[in-house]
C-alpha positions in Angstrom: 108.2 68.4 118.5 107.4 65.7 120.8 104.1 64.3 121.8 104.4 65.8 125.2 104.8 69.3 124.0 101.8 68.7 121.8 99.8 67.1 124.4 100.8 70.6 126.7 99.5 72.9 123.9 96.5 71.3 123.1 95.4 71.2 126.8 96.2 75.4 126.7 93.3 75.4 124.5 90.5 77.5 125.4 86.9 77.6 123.3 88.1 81.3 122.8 91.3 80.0 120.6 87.9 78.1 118.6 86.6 81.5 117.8 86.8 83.6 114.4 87.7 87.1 115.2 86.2 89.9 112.9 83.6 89.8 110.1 84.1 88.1 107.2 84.7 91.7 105.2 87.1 92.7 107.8 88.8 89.5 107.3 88.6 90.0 103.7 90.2 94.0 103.7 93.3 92.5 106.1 93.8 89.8 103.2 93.7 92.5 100.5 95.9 94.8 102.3 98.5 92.5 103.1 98.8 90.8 99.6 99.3 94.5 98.6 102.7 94.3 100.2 103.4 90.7 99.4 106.6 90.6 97.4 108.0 87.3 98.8 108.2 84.8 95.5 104.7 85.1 94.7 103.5 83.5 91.7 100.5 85.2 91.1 100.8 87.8 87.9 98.5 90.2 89.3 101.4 91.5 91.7 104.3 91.7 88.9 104.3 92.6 85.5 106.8 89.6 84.2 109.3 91.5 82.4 112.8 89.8 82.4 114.2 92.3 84.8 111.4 91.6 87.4 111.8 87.7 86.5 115.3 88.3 87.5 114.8 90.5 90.6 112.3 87.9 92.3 114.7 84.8 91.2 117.7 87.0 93.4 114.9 87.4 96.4 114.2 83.7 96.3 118.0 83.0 96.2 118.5 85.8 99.2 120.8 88.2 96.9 118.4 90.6 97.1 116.7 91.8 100.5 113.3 92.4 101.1 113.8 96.0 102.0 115.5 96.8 98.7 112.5 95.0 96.7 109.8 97.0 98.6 112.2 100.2 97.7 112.5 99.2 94.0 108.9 98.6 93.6 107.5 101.2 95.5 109.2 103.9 94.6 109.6 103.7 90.6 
């Protein structure tokens, strides 16, 4: 990006863009509820039980041999 485009952006700022939206314990559910669906290459074990096939499964996802939709499908549903 060039200077110019960053000088354009930063001028668009408004003290609204400054602002935190929501409680902190909304802000805290939307984090929960999302990492609930977080199956992109995490390394956190709390999402995955680390089995070889699972090992294998994320290691095709972060190589793009297997979709996101089929790993929602194959987690969800078993």
């Amino acid at each position: 990006m060039e200077d110019k485009e960053v000088r354009d952006k930063v001028e668009k700022l408004t003290d609204n863009d400054f602002v935190r939206k929501g409680t902190r314990k909304e802000k805290t559910e939307n984090t929960k509820r999302k990492a609930e669906y977080s199956f992109a290459c995490n390394n956190d074990n709390r999402f995955f039980p680390q089995t070889k096939e699972v090992k294998l499964n994320r290691s095709k996802f972060r190589k793009m041999k297997l979709t996101r939709k089929n790993m929602i499908k194959m987690y969800l549903t078993s």
